[in-house]
N, CA and C of each residue as an Amber inpcrd file, in Angstrom:
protein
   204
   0.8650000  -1.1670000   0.0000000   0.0000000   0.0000000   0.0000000
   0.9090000   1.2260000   0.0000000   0.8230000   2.3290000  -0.9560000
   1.7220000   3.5980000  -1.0570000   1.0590000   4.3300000   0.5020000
   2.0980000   5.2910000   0.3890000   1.6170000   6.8090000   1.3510000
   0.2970000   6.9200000   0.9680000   0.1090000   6.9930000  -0.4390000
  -0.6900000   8.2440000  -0.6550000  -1.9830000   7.3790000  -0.9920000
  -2.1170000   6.0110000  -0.6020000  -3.4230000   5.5190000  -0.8780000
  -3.4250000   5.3580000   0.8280000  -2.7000000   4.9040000   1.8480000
  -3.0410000   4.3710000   2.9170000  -3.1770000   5.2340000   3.4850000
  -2.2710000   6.0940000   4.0770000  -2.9370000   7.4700000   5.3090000
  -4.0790000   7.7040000   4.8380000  -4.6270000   8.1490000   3.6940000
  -5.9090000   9.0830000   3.3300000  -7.1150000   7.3150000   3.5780000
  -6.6650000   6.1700000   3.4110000  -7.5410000   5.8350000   3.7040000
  -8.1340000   5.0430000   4.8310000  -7.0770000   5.0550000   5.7740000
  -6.9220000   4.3250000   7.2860000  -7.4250000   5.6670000   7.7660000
  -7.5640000   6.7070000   7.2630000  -7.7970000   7.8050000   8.1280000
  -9.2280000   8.1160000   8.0220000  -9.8180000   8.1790000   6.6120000
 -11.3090000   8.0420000   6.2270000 -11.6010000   6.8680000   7.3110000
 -11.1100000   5.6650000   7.1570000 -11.4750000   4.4240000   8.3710000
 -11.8190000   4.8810000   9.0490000 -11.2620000   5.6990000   9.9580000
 -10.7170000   5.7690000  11.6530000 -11.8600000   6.7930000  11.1540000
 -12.0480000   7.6160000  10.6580000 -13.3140000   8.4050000  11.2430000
 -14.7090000   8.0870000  10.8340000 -14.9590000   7.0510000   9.7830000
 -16.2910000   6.2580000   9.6600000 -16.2260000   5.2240000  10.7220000
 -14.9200000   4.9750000  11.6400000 -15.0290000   3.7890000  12.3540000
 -15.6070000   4.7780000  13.8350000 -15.3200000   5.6200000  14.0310000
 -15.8980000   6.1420000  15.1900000 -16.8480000   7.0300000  15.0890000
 -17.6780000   7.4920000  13.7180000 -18.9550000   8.4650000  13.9480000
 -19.7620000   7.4600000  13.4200000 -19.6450000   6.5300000  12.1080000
 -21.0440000   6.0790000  11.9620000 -21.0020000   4.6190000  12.3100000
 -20.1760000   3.6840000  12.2830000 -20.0870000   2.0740000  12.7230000
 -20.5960000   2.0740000  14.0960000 -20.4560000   3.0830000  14.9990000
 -20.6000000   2.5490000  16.1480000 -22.4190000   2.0590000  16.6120000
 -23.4230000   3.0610000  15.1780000 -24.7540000   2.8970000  15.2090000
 -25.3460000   1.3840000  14.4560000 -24.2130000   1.2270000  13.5260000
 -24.4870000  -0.3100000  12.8570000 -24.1410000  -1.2740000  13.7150000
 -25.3430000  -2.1550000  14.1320000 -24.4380000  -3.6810000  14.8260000
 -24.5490000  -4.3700000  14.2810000 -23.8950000  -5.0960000  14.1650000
 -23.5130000  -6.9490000  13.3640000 -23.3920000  -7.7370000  14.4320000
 -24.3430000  -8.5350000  14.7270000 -24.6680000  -9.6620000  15.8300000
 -23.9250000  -9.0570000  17.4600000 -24.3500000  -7.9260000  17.2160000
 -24.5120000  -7.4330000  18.9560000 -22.5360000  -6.6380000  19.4240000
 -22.0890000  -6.6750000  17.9420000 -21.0360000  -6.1970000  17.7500000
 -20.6090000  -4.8120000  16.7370000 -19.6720000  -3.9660000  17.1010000
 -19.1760000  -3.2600000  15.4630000 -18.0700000  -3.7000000  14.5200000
 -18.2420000  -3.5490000  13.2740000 -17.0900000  -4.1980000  12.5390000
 -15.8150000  -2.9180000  12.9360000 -15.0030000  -3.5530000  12.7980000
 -13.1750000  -3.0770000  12.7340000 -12.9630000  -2.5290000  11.2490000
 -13.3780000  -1.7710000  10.8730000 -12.6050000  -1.4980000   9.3000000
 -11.2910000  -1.2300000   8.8780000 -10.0420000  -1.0780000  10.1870000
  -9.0320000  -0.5970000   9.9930000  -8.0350000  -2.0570000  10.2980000
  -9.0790000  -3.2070000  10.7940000  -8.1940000  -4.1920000  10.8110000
  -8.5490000  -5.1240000   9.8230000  -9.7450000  -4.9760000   9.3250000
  -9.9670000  -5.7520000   8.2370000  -9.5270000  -4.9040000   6.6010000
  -9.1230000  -3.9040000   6.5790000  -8.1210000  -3.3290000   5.6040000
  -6.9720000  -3.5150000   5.8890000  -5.9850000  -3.5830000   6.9800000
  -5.0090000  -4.0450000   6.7740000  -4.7990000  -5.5720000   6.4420000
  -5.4440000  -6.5440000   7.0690000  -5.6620000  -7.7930000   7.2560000
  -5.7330000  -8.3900000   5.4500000  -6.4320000  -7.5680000   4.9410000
  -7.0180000  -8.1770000   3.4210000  -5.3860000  -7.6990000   2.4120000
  -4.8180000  -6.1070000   3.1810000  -4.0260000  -5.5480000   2.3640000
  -2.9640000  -6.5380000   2.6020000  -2.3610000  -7.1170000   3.4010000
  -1.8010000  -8.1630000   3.6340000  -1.5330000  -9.3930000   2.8750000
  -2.7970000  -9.7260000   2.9600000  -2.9920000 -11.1160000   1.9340000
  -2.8710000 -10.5460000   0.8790000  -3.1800000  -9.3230000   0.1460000
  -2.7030000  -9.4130000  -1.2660000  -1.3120000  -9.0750000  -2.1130000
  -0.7440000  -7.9830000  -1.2340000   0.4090000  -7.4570000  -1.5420000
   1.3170000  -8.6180000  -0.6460000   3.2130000  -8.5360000  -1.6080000
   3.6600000  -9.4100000  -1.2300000   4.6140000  -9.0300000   0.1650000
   5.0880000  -7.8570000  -0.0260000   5.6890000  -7.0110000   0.8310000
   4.5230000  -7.1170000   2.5430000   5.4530000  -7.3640000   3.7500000
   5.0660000  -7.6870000   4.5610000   5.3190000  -6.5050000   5.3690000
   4.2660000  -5.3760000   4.9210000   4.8710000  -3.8520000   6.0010000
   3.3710000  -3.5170000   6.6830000   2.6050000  -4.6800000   7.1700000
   1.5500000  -4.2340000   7.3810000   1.5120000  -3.9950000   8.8280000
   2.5270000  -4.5510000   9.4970000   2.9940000  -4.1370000  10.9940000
   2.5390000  -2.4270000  11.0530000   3.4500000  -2.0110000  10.0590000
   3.2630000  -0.2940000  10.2210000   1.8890000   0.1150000   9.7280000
   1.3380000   0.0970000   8.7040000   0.0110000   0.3900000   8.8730000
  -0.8810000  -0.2090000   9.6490000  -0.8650000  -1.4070000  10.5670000
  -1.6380000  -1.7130000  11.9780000  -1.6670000  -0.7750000  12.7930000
  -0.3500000   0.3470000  12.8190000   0.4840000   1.0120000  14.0280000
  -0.2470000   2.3810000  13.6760000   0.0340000   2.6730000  12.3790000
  -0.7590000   4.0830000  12.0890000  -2.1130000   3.7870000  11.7030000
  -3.3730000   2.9860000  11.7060000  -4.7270000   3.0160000  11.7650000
  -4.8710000   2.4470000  13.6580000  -4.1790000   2.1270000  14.0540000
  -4.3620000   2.2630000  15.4530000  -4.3940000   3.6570000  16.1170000
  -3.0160000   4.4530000  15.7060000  -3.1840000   5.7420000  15.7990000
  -3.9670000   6.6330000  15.4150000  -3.9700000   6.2260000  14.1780000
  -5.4550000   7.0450000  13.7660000  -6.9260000   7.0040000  14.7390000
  -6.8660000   5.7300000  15.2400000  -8.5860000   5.3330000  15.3780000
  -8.3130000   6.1070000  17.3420000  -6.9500000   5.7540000  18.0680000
  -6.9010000   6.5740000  19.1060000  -7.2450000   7.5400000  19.2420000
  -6.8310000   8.3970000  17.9820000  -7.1360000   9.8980000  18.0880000
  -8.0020000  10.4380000  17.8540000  -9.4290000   9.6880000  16.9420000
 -10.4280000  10.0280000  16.8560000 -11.6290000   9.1790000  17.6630000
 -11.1960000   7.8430000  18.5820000 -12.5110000   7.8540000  19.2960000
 -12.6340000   8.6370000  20.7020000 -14.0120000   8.3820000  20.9150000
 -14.1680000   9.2480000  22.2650000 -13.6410000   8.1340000  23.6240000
 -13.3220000   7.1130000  23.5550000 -12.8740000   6.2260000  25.1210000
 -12.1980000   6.8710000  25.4960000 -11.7860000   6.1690000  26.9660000
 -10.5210000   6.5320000  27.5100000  -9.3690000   6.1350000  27.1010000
């Protein structure tokens, strides 16, 4: 995944993952969109750098939910 496709879109994630997913449930749960984009980006590309985009859509999703 380049710069310039992943920040802009782990970051769109991280903020559909904390304003509108949290109203959708899926069997009494919310889906993860930032682990199931890295997870898939993984399996397709051969390069194994998905450690770091785990690290920055984690960061991302820290900084935009409301928990503690």
């Amino acid at each position: 995944m380049s710069l310039l496709v992943g920040i802009p879109l782990l970051l769109f994630e991280a903020i559909a993952q904390s304003a509108i997913l949290p109203h959708l449930r899926l069997f009494g749960g919310t889906v993860n969109l930032i682990l199931l984009t890295v997870l898939c980006w993984n399996l397709v590309d051969e390069r194994s750098d998905a450690l770091g985009w785990a690290f920055a859509g984690g960061v991302f999703s820290d900084l935009l939910s409301a928990g503690p």
